[in-house]
ZAPALUM-223972 format. One line per field, with one value per residue: residue number from 1; residue in three letters; z, y, x of N, C-alpha, C in turn. Coordinates in Angstrom, 1 decimal, padded with zeros to 4 digits. Each point is the difference from the previous one (the first is absolute). Layout:
BEGIN
i = c(NUM  ...)
aa = c(ALA  ...)
nZ = c(Z  ...)
nY = c(Y  ...)
nX = c(X  ...)
caZ = c(Z  ...)
caY = c(Y  ...)
caX = c(X  ...)
cZ = c(Z  ...)
cY = c(Y  ...)
cX = c(X  ...)
% end
This chain:
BEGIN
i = c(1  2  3  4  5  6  7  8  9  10  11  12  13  14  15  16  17  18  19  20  21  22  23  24  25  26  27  28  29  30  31  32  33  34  35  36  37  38  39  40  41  42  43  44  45  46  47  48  49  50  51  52  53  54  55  56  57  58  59  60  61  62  63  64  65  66  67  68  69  70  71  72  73  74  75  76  77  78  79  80  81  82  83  84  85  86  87  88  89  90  91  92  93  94  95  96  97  98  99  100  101  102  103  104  105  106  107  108  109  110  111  112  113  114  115  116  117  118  119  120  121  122  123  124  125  126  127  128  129  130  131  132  133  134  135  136  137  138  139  140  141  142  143  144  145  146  147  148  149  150  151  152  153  154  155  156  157  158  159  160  161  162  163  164  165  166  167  168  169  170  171  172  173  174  175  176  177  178  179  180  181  182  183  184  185  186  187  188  189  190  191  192  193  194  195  196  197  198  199  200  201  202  203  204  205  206  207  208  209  210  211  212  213  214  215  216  217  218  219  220  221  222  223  224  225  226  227  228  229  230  231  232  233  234  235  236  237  238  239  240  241  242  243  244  245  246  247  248  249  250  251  252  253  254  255  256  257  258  259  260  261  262  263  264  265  266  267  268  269  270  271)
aa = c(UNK  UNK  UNK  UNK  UNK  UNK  UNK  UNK  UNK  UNK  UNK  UNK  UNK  UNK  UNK  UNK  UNK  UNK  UNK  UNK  UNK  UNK  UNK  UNK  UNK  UNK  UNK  UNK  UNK  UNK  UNK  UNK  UNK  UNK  UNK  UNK  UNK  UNK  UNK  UNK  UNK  UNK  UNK  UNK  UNK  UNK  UNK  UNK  UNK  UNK  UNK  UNK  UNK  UNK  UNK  UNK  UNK  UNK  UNK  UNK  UNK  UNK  UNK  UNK  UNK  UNK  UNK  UNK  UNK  UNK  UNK  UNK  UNK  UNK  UNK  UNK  UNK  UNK  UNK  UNK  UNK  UNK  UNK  UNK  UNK  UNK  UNK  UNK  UNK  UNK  UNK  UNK  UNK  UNK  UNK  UNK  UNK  UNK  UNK  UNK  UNK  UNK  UNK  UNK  UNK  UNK  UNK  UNK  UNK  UNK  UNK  UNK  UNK  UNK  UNK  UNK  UNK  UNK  UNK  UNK  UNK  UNK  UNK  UNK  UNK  UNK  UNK  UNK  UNK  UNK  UNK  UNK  UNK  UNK  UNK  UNK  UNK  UNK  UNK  UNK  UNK  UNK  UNK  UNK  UNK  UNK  UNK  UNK  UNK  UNK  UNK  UNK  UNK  UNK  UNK  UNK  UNK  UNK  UNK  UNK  UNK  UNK  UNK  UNK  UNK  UNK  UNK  UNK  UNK  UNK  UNK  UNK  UNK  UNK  UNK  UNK  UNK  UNK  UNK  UNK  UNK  UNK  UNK  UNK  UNK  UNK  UNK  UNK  UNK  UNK  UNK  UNK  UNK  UNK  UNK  UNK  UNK  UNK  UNK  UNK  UNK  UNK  UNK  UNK  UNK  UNK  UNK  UNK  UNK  UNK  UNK  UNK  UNK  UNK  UNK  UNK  UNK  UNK  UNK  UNK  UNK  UNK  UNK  UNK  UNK  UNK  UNK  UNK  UNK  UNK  UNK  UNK  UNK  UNK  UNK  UNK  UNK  UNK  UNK  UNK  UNK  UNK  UNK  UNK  UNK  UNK  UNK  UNK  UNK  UNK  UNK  UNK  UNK  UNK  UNK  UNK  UNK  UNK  UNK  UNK  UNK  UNK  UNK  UNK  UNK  UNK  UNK  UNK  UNK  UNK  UNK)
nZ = c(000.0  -000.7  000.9  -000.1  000.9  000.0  -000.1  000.4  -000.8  001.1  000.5  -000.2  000.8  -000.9  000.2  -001.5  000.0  -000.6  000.8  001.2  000.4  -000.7  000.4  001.2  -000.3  -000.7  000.9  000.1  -001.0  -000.2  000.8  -000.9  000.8  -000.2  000.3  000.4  -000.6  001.5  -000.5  001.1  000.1  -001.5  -000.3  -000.4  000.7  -000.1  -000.1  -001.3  -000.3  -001.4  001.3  -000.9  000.0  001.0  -001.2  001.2  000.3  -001.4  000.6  000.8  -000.2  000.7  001.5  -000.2  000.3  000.6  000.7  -000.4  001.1  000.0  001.4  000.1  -000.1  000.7  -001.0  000.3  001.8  -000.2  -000.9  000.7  000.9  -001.4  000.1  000.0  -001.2  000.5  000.3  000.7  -000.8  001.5  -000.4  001.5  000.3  -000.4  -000.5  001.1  000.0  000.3  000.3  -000.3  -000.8  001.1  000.6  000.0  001.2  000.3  -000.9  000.0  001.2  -000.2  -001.2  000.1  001.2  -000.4  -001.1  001.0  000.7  -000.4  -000.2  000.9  -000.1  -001.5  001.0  -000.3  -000.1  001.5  -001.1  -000.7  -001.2  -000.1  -000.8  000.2  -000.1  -001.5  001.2  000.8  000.3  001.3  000.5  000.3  -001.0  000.1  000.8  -000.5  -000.6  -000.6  000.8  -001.4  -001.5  -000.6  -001.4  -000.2  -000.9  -000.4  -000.4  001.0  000.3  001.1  -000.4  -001.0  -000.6  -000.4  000.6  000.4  001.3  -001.8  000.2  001.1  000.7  -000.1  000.9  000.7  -000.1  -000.4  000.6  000.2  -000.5  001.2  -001.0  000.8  000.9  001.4  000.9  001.4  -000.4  -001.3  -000.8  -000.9  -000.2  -001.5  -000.9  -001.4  000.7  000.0  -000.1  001.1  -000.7  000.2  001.1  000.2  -001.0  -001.2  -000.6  000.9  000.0  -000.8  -000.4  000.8  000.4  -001.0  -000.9  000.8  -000.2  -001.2  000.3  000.8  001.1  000.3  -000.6  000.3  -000.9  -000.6  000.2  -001.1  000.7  001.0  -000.4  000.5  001.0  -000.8  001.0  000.8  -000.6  -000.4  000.7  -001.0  -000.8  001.1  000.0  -001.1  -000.2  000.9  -000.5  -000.6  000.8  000.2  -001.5  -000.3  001.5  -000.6  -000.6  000.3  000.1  -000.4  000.2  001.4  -000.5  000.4  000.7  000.7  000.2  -001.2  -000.7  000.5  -000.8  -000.6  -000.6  -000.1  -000.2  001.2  000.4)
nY = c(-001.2  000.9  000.8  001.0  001.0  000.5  000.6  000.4  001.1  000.2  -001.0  001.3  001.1  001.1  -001.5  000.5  000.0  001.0  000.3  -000.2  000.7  000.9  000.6  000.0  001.0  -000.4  000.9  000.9  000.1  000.1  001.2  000.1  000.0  001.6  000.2  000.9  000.8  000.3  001.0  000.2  000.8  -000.5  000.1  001.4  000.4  -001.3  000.2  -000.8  -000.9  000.1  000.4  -001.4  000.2  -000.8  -001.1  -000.7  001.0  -000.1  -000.7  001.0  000.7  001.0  -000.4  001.8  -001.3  000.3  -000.2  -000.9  000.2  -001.3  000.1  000.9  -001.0  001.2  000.5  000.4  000.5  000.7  -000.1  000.5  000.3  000.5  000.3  -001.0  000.2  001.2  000.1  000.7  000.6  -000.3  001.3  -000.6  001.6  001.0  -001.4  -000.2  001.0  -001.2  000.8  -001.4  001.3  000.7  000.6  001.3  -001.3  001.3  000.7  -000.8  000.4  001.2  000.1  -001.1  000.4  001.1  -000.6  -000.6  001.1  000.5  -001.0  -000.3  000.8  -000.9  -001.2  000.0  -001.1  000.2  000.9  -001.1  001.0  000.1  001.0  000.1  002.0  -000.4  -001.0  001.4  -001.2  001.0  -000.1  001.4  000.5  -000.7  000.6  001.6  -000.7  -000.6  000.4  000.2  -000.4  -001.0  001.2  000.2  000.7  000.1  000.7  -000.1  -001.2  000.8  -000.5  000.8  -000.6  -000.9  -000.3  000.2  000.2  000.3  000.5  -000.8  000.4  001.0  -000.2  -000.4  001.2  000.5  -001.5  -000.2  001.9  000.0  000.3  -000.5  000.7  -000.7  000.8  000.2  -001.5  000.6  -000.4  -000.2  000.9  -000.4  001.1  -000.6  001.0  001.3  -001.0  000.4  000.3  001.3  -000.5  -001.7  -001.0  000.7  -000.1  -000.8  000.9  -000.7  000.1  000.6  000.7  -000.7  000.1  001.1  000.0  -000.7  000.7  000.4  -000.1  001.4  000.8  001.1  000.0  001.1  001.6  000.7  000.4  001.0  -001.4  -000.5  001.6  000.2  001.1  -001.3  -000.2  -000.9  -001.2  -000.3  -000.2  001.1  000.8  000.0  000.4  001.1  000.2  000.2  000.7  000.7  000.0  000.0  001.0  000.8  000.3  000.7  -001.5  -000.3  000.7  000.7  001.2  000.5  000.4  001.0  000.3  -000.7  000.8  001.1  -000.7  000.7  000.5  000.1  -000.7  000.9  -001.3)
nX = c(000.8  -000.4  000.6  -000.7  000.9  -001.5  000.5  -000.9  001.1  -000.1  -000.8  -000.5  -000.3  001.2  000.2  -000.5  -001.0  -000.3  001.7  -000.6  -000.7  000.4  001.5  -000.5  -000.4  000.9  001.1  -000.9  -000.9  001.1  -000.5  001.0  000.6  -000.5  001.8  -000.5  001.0  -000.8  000.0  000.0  001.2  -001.0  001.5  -000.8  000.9  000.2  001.2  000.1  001.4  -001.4  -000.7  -001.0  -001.4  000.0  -000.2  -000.4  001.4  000.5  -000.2  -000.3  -000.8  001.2  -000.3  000.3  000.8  000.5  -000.7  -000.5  -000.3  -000.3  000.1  000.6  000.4  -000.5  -000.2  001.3  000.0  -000.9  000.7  000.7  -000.6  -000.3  001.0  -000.2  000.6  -000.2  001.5  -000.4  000.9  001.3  -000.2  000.8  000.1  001.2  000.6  001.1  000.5  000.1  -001.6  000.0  000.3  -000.6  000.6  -000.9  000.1  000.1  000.7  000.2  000.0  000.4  000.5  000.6  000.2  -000.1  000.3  000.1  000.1  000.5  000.7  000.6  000.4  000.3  000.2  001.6  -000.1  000.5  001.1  000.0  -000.3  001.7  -000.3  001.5  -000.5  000.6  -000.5  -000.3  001.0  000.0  001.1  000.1  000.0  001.3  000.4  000.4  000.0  000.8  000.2  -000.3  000.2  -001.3  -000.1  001.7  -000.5  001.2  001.1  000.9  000.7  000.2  001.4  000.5  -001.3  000.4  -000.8  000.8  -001.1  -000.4  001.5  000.4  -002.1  000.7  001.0  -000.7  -000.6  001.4  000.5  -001.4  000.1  -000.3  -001.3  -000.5  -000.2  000.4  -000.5  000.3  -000.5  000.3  -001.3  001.2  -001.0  001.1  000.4  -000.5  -000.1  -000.3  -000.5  -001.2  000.3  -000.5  000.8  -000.8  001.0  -000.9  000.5  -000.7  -000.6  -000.9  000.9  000.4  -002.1  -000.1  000.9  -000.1  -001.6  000.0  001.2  -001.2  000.4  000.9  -000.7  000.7  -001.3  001.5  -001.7  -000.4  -001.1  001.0  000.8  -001.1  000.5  001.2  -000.2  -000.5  000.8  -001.0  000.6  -000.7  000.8  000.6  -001.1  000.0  001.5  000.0  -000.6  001.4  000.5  -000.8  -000.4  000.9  000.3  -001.0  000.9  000.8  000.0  001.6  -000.9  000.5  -001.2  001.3  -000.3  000.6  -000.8  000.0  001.7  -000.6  -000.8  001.4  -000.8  000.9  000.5  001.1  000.4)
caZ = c(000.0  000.1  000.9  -000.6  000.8  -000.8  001.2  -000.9  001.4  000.1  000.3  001.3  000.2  -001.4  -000.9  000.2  000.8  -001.3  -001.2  000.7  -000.9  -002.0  -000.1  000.6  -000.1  -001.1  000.9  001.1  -000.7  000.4  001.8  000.1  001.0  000.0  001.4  000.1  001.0  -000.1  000.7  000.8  -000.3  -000.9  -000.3  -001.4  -000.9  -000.1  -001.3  000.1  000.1  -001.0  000.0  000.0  000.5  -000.2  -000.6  000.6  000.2  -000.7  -000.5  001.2  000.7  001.2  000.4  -000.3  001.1  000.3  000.1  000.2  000.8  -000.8  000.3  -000.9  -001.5  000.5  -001.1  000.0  001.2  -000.1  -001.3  000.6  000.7  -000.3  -000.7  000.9  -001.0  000.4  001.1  000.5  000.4  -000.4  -001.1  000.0  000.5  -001.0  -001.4  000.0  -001.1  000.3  001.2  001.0  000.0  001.1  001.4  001.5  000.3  001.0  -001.7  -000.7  000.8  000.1  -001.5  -000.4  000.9  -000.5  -000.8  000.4  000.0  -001.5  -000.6  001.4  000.2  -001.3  -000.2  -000.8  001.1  -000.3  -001.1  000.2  -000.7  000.1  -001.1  000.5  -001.4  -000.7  000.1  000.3  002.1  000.2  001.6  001.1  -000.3  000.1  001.3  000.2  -000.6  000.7  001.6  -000.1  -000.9  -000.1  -001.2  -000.3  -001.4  -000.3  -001.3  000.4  001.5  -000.3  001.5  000.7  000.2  000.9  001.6  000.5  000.3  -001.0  -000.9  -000.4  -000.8  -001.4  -000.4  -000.1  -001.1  -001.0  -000.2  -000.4  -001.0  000.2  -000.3  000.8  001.4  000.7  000.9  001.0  000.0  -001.5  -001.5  -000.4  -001.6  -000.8  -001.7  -001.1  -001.2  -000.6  -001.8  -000.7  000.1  -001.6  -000.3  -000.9  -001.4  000.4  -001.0  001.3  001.4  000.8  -000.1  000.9  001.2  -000.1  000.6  000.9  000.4  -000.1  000.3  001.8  000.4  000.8  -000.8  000.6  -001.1  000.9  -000.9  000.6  -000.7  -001.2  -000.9  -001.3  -000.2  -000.2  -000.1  -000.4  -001.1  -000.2  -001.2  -000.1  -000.4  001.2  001.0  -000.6  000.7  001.3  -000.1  -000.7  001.2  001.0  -000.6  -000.3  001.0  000.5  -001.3  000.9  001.2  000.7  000.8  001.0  000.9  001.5  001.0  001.0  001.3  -000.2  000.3  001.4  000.8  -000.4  -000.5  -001.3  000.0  -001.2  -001.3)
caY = c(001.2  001.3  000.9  001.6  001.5  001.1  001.5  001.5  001.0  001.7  000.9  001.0  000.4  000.7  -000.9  -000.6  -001.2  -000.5  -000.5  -001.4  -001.4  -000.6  -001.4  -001.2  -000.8  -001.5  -001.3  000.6  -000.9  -001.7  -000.6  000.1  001.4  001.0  000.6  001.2  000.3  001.3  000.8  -000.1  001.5  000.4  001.0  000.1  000.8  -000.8  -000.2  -001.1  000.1  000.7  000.9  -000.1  000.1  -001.3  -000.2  -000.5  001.7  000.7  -001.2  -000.2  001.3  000.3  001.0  000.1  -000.4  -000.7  -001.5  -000.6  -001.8  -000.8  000.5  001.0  -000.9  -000.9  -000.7  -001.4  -001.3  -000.9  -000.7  -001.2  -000.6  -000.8  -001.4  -001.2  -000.5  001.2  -000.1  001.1  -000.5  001.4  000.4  001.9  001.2  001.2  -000.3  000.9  -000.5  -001.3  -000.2  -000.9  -000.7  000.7  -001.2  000.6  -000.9  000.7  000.4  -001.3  -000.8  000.9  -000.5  -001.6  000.2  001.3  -000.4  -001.1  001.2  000.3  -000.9  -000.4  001.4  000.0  -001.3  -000.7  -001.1  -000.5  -000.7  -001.0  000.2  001.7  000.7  001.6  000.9  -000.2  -001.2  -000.2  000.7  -000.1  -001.5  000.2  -000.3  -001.6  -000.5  000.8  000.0  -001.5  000.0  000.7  -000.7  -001.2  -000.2  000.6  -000.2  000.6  -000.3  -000.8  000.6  000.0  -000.5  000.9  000.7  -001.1  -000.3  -000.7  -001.2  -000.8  -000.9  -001.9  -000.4  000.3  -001.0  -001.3  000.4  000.4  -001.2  -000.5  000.8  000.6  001.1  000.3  -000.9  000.9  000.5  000.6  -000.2  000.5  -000.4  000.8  -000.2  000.4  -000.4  -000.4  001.7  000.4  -000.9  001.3  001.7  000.3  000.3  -001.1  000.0  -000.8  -001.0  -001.3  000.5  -000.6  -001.3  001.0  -000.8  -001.5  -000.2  000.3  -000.6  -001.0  -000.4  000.0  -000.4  001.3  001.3  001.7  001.0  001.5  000.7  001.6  001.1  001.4  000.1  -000.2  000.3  001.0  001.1  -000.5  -000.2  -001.5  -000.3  -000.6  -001.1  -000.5  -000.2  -001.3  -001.0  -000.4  -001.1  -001.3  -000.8  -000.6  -001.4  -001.0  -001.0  -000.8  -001.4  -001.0  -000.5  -000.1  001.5  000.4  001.7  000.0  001.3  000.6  -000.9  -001.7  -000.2  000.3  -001.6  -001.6  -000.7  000.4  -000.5  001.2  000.0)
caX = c(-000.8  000.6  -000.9  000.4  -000.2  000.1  001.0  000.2  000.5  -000.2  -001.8  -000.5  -001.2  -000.7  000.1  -001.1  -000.6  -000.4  000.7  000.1  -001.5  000.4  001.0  -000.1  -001.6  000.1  000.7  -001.3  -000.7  000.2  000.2  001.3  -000.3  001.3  000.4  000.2  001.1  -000.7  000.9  -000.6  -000.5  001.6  000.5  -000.7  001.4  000.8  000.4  001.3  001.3  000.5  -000.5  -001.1  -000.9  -000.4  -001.0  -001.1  -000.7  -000.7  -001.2  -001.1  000.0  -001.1  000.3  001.4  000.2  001.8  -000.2  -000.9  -000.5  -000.2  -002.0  -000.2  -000.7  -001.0  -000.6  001.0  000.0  -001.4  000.4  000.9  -000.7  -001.2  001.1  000.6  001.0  000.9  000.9  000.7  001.5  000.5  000.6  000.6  -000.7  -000.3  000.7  001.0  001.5  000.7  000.1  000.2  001.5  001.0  000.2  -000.7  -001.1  -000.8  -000.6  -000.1  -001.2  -000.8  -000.6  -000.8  -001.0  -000.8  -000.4  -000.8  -000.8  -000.7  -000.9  -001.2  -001.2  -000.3  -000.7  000.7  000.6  001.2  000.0  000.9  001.2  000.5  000.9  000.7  000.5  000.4  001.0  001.7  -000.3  001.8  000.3  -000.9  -001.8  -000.6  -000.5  -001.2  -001.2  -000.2  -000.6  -002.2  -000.2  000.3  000.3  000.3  -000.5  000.3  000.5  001.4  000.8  001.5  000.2  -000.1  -001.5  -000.7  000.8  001.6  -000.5  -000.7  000.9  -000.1  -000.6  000.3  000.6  -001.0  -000.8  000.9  000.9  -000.4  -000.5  -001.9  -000.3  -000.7  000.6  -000.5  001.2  -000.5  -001.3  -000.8  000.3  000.5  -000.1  000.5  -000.9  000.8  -000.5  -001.4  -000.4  -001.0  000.4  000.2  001.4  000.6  -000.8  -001.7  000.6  000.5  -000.8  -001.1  001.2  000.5  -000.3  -000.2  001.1  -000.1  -000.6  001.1  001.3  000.0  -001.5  -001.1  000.2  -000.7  -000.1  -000.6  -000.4  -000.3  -001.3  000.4  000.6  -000.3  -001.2  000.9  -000.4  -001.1  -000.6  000.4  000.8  -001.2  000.9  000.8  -001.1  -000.8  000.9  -000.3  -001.6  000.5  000.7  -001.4  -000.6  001.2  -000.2  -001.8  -000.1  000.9  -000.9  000.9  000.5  -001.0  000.3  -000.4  000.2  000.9  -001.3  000.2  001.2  000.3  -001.1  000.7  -000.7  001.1  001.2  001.1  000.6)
cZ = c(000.0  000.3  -000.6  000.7  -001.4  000.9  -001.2  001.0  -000.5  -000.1  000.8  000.0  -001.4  -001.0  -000.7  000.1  -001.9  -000.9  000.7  -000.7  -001.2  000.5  000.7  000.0  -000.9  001.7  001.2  -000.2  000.0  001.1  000.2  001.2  -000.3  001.0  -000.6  000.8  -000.1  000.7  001.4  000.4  -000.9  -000.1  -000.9  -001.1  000.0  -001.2  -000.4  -000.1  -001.2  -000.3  000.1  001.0  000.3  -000.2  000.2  000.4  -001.2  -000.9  000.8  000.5  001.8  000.5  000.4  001.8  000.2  000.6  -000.3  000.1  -000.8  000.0  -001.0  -001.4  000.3  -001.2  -000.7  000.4  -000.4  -001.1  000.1  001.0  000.2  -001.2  000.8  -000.5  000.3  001.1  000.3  000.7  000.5  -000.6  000.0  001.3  -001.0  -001.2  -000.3  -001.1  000.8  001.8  001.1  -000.6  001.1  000.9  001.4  -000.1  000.8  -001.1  -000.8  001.0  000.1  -001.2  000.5  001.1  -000.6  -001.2  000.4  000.6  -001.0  -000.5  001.0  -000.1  -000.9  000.2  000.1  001.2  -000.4  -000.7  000.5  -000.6  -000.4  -001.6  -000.1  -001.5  -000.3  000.1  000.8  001.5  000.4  001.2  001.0  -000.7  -000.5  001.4  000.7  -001.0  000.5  001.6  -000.3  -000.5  -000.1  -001.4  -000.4  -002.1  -000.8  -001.9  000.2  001.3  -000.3  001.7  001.0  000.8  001.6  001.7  000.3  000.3  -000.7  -000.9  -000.2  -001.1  -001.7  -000.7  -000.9  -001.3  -001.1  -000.1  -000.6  -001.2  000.2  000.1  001.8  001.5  001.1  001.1  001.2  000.3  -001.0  -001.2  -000.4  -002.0  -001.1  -001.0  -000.7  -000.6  -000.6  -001.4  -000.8  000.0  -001.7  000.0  -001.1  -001.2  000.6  -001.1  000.5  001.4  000.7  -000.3  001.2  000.9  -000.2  000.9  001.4  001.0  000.0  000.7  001.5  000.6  000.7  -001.1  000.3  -001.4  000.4  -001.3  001.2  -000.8  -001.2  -001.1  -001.1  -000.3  000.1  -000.4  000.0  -001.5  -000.3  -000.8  -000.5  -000.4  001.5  000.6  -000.9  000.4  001.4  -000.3  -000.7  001.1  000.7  -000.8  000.2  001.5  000.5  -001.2  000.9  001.6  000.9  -000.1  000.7  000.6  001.2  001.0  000.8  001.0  000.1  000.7  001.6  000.9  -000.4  -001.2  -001.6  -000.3  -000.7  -001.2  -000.3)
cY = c(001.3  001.1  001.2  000.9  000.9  001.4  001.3  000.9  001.5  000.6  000.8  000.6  000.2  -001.3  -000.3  -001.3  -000.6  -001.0  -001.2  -000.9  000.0  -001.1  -001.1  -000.9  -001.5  -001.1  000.0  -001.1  -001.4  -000.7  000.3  001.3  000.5  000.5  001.3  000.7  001.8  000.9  000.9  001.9  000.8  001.8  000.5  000.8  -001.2  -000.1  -000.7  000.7  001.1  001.3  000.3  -000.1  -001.4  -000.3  -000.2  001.5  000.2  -001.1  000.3  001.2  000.4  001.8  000.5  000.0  -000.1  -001.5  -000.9  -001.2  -000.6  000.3  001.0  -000.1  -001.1  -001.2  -001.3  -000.6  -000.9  -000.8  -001.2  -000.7  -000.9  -001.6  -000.7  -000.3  000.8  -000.4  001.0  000.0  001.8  000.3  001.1  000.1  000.8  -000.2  001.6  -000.8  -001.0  000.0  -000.7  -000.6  000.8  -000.8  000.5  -001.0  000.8  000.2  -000.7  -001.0  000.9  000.3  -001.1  000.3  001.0  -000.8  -001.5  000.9  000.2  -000.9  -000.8  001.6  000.2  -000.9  -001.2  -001.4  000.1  -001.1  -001.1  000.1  001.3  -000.4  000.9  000.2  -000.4  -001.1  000.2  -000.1  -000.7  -001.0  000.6  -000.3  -001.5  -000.4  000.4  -000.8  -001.7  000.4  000.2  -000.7  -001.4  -000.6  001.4  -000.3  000.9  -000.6  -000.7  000.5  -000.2  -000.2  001.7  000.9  -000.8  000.3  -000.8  -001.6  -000.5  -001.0  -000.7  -000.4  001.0  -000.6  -001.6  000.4  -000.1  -001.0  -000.6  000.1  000.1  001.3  000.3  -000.3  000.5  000.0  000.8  000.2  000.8  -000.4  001.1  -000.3  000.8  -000.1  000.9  001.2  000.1  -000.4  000.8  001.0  000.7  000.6  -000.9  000.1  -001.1  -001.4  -001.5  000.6  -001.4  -001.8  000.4  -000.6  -001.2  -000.8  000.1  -000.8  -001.8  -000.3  000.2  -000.9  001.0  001.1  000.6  000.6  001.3  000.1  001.6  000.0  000.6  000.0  -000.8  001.2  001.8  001.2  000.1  -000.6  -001.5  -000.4  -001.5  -001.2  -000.6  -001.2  -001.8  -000.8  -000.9  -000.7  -001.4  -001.0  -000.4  -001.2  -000.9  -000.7  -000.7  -001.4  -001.7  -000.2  000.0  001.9  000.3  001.1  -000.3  001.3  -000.5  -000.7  -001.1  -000.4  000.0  -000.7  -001.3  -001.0  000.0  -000.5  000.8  -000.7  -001.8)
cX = c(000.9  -000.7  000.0  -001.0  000.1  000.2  -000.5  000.2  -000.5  -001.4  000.8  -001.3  -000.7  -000.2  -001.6  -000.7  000.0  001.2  000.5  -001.0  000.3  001.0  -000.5  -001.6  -000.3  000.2  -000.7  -000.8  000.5  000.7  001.7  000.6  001.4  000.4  -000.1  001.3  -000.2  001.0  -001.0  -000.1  001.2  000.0  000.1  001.2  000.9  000.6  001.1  001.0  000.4  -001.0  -001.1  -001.0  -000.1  -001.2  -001.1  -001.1  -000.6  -000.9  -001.2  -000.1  -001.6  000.1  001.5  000.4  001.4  -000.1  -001.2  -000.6  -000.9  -001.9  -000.3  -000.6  -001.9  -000.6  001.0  000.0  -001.6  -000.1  001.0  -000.5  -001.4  000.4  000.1  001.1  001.5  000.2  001.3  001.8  -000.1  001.2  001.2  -000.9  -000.4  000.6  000.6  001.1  000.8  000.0  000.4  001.7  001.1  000.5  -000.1  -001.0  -001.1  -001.4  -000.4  -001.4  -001.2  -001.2  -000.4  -001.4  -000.9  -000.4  -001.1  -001.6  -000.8  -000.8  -001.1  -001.3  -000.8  -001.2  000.0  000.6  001.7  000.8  001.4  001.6  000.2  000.7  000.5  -000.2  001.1  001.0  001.3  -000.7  001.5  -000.4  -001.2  -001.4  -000.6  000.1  -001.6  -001.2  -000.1  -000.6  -001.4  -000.1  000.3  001.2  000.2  000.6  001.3  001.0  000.8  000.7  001.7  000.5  000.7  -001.0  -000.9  000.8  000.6  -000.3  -000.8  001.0  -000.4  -000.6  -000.1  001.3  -000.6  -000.7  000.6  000.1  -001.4  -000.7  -001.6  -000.1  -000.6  000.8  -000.8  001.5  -000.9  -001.3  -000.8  000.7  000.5  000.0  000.3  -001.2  001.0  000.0  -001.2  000.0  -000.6  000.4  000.2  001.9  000.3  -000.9  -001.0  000.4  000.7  -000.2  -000.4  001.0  000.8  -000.2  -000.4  001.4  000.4  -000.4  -000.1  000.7  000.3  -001.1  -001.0  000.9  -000.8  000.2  -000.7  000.3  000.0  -001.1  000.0  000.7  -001.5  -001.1  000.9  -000.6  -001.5  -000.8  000.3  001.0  -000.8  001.2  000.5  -001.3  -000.4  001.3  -000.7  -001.5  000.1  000.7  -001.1  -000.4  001.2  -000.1  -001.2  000.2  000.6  -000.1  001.2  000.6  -001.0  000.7  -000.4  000.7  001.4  -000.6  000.3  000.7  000.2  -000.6  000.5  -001.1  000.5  001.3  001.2  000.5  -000.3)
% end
């Protein structure tokens, strides 16, 4: 059997309700559940490394706020909530620029705590799994976040990144080549890169995640919202990819979508 965590990142409050139900409504419909990785009170001047507006801002528009908590999005939270299929990750605090890559553990507890807020005041059940902004988190924020979290979801680890007392078993990991491990009592989960994305050619897109998916026995396929929905405007080619992936795994009896939840109930086998 082969397992697959679908992970889309970066709902926040201004996300519409509308460009969730286009991409995911095929896997809604067929019972398959999406982790949502929400950003809990994003930071609306965030900008990447090359200057830009990050994307997810100018896919979704609200009130002109410096911060904004995920409630704020009343008509999101009630859309997501009315899913039984949606599964809520956190996402960050403020998807600051590589937030959780500092090493003040004071600052670093303090976001993962404020951000658990947010999303608890939203509605929202405390979530099982953390996705740090942009994959980076340094030694203190894997301690900090393993002490909350059951499943920590990230691109790759490095042994300089990890805590001292996680060698061993990252040693163990390397020697054996598993995408997945756990250590200090949390799953600790890798994926393969954003497959979906309009960075790649759409031309073996969907050979990509076949493969992928194929070739593990748990794959975390992450998407973003906003990329299939750039400046708001659809990308109707990106979006029929992703509806293509939905039929191809409802076709097949040996794949099963399954949640962060699963994993953290052991009901999932890492590797």
């Amino acid at each position: 059997m082969h397992y697959v965590i679908i992970r889309d990142d970066d709902t926040f409050a201004f996300t519409p309700p509308a460009c969730l139900e286009r991409i995911y409504r095929p896997f809604l419909d067929m019972g398959m559940p999406v982790c949502l990785a929400t950003i809990p009170e994003a930071r609306t001047s965030v900008r990447t490394p090359d200057g830009l507006l990050e994307g997810y801002l100018t896919s979704g528009s609200g009130p002109d706020v410096g911060l904004a908590p995920i409630g704020l999005g009343r008509g999101l939270v009630d859309y997501i909530q009315a899913e039984a299929c949606y599964d809520v990750v956190q996402h960050g605090c403020h998807h600051d620029i590589f937030e959780f890559g500092g090493s003040d553990r004071r600052e670093l507890a303090r976001r993962l705590d404020r951000g658990a807020r947010a999303l608890s005041d939203a509605g929202f059940q405390k979530p099982h799994a953390f996705v740090a902004p942009y994959d980076r988190m340094s030694r203190g924020a894997f301690v900090e976040v393993g002490a909350r979290f059951d499943v920590i979801s990230t691109g790759w680890f490095e042994a300089g990144r990890v805590p001292a007392r996680w060698w061993a078993a990252y040693a163990l990991r390397k020697l054996g080549r598993q995408r997945h491990w756990r250590a200090g009592g949390c799953n600790l989960l890798s994926h393969p890169g954003c497959l979906l994305s309009y960075h790649r050619a759409r031309a073996g897109m969907m050979d990509s995640v076949r493969d992928a998916i194929e070739g593990a026995s748990l794959t975390v396929l992450v998407s973003h919202w906003w990329e299939f929905f750039r400046g708001g405007i659809p990308d109707d080619e990106l979006i029929g990819t992703i509806h293509e992936v939905a039929d191809w795994i409802s076709s097949r009896s040996d794949i099963q979508v399954v949640t962060f939840s699963d994993v953290a109930g052991g009901r999932v086998p890492l590797n």
